[in-house]
C-alpha positions as a LaTeX table, in Angstrom:
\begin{tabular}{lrrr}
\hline
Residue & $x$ (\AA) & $y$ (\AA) & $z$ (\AA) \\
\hline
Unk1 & $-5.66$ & $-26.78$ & $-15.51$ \\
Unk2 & $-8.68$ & $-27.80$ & $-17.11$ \\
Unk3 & $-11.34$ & $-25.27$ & $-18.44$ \\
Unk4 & $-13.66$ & $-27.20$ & $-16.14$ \\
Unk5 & $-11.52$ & $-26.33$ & $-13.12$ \\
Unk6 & $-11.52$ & $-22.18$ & $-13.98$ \\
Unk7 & $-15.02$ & $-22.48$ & $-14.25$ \\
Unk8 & $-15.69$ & $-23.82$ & $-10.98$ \\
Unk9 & $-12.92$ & $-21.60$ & $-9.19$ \\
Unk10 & $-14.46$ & $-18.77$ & $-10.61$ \\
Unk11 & $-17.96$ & $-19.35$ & $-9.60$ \\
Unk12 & $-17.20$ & $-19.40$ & $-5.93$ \\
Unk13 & $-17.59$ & $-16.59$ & $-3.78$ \\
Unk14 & $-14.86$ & $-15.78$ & $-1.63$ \\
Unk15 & $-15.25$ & $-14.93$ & 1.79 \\
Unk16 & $-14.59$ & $-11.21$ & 1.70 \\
Unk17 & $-16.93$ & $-11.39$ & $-0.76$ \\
Unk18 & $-20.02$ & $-11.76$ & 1.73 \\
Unk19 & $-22.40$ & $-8.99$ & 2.45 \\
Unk20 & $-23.07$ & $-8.08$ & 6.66 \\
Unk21 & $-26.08$ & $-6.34$ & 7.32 \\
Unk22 & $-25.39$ & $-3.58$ & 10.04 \\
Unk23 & $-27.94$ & $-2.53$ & 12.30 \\
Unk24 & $-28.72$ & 1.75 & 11.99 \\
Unk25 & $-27.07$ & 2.31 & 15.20 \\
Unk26 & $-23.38$ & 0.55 & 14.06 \\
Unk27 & $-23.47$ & 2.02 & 11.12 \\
Unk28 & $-24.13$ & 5.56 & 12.71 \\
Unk29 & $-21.00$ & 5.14 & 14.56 \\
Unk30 & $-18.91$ & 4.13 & 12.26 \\
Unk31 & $-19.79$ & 7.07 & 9.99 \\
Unk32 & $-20.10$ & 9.71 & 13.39 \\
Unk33 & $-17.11$ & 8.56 & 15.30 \\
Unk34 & $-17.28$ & 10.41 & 18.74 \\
Unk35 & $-14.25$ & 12.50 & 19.02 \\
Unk36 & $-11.19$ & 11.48 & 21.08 \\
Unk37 & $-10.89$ & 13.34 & 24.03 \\
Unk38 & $-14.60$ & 12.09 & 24.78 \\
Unk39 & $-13.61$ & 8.61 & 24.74 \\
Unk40 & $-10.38$ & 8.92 & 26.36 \\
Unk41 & $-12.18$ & 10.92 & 29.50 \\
Unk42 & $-14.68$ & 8.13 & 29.87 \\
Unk43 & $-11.77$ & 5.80 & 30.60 \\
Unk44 & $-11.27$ & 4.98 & 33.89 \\
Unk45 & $-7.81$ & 6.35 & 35.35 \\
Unk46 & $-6.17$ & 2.61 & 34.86 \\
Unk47 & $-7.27$ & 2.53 & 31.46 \\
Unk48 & $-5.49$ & 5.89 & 30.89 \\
Unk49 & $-2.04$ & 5.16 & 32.66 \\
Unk50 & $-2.29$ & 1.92 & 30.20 \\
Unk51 & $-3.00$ & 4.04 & 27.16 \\
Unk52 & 0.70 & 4.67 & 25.38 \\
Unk53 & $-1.24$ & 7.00 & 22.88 \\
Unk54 & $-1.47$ & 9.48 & 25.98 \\
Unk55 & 1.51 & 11.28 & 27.14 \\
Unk56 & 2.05 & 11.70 & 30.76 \\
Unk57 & 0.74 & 15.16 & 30.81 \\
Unk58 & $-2.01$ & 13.79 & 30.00 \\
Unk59 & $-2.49$ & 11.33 & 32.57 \\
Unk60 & $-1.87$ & 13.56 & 35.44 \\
Unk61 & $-4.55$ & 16.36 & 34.15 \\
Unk62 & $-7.62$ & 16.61 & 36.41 \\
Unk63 & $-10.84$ & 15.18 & 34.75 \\
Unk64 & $-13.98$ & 17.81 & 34.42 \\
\hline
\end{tabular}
């Protein structure tokens, strides 16, 4: 491999290597999750019985 060759390999950016701009909002939920059981009781009750995270206990519990 020439010198030639390393220089021009390592002068090109790689793709991880590019920078995303995230609007405030995204980048408020990716750094303030909401918590679990608020996501999992705005699921509708086929989204739940699909869930294999949830145990059946969980499916049958009454939502508030």
């Amino acid at each position: 491999m020439s010198q030639e060759s390393v220089h021009n390999q390592a002068k090109k950016p790689s793709p991880a290597a590019e920078v995303f701009e995230l609007s405030p909002e995204v980048l408020d939920k990716v750094k303030h999750p909401p918590q679990m059981d608020e996501v999992i009781l705005e699921q509708s009750p086929e989204e739940r019985r699909g869930n294999q995270a949830l145990v059946p206990q969980m499916l049958d519990e009454p939502t508030e």
